[in-house]
C-alpha atoms as one frame of an Amber mdcrd trajectory, in Angstrom:
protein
 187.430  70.945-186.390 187.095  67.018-186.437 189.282  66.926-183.186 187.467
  69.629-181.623 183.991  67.483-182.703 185.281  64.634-180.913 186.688  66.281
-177.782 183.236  67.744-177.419 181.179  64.248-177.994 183.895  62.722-175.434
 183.014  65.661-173.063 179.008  64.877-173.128 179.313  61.074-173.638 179.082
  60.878-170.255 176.378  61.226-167.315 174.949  64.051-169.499 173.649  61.738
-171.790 172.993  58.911-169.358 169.633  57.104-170.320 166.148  58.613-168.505
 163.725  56.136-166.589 161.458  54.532-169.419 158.031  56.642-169.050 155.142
  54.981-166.878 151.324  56.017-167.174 148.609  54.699-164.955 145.780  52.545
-165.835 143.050  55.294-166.727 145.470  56.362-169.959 145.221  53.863-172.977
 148.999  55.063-173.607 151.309  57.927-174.052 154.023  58.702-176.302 156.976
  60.986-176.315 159.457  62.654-178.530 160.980  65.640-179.852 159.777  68.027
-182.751 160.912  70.958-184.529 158.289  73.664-183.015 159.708  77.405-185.138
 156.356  78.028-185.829 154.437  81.197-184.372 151.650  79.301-182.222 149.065
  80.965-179.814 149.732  81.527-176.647 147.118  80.624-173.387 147.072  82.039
-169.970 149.366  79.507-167.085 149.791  81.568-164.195 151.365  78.675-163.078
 155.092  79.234-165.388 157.475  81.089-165.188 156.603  82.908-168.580 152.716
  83.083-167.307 151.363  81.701-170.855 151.915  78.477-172.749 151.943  77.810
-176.124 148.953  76.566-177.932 149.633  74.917-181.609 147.084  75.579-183.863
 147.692  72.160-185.937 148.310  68.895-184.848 151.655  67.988-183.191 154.263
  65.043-184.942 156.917  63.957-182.989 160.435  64.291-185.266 162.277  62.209
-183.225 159.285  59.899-181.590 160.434  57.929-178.475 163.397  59.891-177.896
 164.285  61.200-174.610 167.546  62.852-174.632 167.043  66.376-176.443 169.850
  68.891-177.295 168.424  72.548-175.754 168.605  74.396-178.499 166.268  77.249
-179.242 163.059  76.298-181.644 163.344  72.316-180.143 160.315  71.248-178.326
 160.000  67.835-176.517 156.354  66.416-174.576 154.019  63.851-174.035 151.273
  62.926-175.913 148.372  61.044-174.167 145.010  58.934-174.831 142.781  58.440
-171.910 141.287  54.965-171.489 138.074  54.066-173.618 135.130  55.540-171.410
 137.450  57.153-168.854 135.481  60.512-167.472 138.647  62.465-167.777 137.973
  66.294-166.077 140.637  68.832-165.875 143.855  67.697-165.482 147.170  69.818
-163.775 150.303  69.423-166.244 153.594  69.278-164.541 157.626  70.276-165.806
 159.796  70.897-163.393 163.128  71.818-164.303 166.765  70.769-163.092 167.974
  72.287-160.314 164.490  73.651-159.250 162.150  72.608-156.814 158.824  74.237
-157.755 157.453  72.543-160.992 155.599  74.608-163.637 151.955  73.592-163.802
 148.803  74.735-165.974 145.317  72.776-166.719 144.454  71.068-169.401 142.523
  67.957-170.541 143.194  64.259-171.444 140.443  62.862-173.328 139.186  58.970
-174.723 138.665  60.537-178.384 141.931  62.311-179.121 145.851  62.673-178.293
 146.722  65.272-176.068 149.889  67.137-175.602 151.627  68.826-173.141 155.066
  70.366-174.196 157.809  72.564-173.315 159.787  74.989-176.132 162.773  76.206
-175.888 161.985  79.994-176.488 164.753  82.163-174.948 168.752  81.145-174.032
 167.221  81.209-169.885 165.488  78.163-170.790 168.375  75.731-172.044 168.570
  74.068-169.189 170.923  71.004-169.191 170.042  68.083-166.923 166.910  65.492
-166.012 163.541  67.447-166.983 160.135  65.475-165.725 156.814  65.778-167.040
 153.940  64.680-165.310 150.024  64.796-165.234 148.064  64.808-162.525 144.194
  64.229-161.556 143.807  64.945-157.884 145.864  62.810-156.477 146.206  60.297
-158.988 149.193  60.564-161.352 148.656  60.022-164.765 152.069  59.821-166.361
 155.603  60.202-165.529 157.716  60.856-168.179 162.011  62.077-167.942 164.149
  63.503-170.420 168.048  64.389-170.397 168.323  67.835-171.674 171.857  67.942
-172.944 174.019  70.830-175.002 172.980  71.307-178.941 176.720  70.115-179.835
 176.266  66.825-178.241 173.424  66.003-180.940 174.222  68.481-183.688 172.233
  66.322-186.010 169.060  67.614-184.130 170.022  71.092-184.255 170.806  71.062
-187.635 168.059  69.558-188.845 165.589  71.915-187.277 167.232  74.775-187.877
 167.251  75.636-184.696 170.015  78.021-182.922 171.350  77.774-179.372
């Protein structure tokens, strides 16, 4: 079992966990934050024509990051990684398009929402269904217009290459 362990960490030491670009926000957001958080939780769901499912998920309590600041997260099913963001005191945030788009895909997954001046915001994906556990470079980004807000990467790698994650979440891939 150890050996096998190791063969496997050996196996995903390399580009898949190769470090994402640092995130970068523009100057009308006070600052963002990212991470990764157990999400098992039932949450409500919203209308995004513009995903694949055709709803996001809506959490009905406030959002903490498990693993704040980390970028590299195992896809394992119940794991949810995002972007929190503050707009800049007095900034007349409107509606704002949210943006994933998935390795290996061209076409990112968009829906609205809003970045406000008086409280975090978050925009998310969870891993919900075996289809999703993509491996590879994921981006989020937020757009007004044509001003980007935020760019933000992360390396979506296999649950046994950060069991520690998995395991502490419960989660199952």
């Amino acid at each position: 079992m150890i050996a096998l362990r190791a063969a496997l960490l050996c196996l995903f030491a390399g580009p898949a966990l190769a470090d994402p670009a640092p995130p970068v926000h523009g100057p009308d957001l006070a600052g963002i934050s990212v991470g990764v958080f157990c999400a098992l939780q039932s949450m409500d769901r919203m209308p995004a024509p513009g995903t694949d499912s055709g709803w996001i998920h809506v959490p009905s309590t406030e959002i903490r990051f498990h693993w704040p600041d980390r970028q590299v997260v195992p896809a394992a099913i119940g794991l949810a990684f995002g972007v929190k963001a503050l707009a800049a005191p007095g900034w007349s945030g409107a509606a704002v398009e949210a943006r994933v788009t998935r390795p290996g895909r061209s076409r990112a997954e968009t829906w609205e929402t809003n970045i406000s001046d008086s409280r975090e915001s978050i925009a998310f994906f969870r891993f919900d269904s075996a289809s999703e556990l993509d491996p590879g470079l994921w981006t989020f980004e937020a757009w007004q217009g044509d001003a980007r807000l935020y760019r933000v990467e992360f390396e979506v790698v296999p649950a046994a290459a950060l069991p520690e994650i998995v395991e502490a979440c419960g989660a199952v891939s």
